[in-house]
C-alpha positions in Angstrom: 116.7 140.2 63.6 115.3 142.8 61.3 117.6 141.3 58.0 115.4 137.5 58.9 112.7 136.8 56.9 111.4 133.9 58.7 112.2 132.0 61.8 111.6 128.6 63.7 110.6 128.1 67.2 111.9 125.0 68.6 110.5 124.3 72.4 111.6 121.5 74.5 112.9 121.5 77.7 116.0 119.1 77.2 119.0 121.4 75.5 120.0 117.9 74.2 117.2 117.8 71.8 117.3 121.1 70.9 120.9 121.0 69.9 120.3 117.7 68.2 117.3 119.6 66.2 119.5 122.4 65.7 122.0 119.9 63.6 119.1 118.4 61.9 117.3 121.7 60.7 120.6 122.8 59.8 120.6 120.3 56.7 117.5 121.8 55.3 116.8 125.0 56.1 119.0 128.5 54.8 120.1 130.1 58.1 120.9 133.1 55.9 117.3 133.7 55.5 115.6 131.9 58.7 116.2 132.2 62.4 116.2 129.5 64.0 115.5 130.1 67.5 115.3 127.4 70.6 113.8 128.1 74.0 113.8 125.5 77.1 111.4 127.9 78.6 107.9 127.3 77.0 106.9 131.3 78.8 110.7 132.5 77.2 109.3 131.1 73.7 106.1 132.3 73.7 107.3 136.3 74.6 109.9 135.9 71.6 107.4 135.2 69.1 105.1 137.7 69.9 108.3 139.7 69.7 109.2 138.3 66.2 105.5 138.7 64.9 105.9 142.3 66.0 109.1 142.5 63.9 107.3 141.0 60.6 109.2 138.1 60.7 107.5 134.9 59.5 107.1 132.0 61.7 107.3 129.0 59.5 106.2 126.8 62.6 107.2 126.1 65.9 107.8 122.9 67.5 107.3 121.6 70.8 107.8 119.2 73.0 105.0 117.5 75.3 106.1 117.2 78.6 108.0 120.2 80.0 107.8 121.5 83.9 106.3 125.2 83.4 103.3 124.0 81.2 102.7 120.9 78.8 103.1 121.0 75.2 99.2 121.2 74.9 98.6 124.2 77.0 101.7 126.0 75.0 100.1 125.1 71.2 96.5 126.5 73.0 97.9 129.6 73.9 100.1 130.4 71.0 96.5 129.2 68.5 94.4 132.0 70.7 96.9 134.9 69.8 98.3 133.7 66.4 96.1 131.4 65.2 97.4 130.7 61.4 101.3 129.3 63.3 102.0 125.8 62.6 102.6 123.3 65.2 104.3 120.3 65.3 104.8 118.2 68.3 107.5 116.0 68.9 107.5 113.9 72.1 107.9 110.5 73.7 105.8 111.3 77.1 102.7 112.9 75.2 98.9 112.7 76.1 97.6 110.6 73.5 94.3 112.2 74.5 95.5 115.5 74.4 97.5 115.5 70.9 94.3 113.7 69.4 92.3 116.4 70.9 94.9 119.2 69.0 94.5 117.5 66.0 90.7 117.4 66.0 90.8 121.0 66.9 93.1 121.9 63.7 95.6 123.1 66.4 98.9 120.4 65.7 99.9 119.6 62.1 101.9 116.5 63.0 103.1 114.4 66.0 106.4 113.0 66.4 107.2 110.5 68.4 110.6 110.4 70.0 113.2 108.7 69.0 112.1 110.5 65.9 113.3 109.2 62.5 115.3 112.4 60.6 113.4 111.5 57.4 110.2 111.6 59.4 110.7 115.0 60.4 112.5 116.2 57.3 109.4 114.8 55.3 107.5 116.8 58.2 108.7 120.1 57.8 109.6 120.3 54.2 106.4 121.0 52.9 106.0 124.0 55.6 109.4 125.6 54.4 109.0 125.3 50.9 105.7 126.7 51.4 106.5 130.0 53.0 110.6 130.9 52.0 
């Protein structure tokens, strides 16, 4: 890990989606220089990137899904925003809270939703500006 420069957090509890974002984030991002790392375990991903932090690696953003069994994609973004609070979050769902995401966004917590089925130039257009930003 210590040769990364920056990494991704994908969270969603369907490895479908995650392997589907793994093709997608493929296309724009240089794996050379950024992890991408995927968790279906929203507990899993939030002990690896206190772990990366700790290793100086730069979390470009992290993205989550809404509904997932062991917490929501709400409660994740709240608890990753107390510890770390300059990480990016995006949220891509089909189930989410409308209340609840509208509520992150008010609180500067989510810097996009995505609904599911998402559009690839959606979330390319999404995360572009966040990679370019920090690689």
């Amino acid at each position: 890990m210590s040769e990364m420069k920056c990494a991704v957090v994908c969270v969603d509890d369907d490895p479908y989606i995650l392997q589907m974002l793994g093709f997608q984030l493929s296309k724009i991002m240089d794996q050379s220089q950024t992890l991408i790392e995927y968790f279906t375990d929203p507990n899993q991903a939030l002990e690896n990137i206190d772990l990366l932090i700790d290793e100086r690696i730069d979390v470009i953003f992290v993205m989550v899904d809404y509904q997932m069994p062991k917490m929501t994609g709400a409660e994740l973004i709240r608890k990753l925003k107390l510890k770390h609070k300059y990480l990016k979050c995006i949220m891509l769902s089909g189930q989410a809270n409308r209340s609840s995401v509208d509520s992150l966004k008010s609180e500067n917590l989510l810097e996009e939703f995505i609904e599911k089925p998402w559009d690839e130039d959606k979330l390319f257009d999404t995360i572009r500006p966040l990679i370019t930003s920090r690689t």
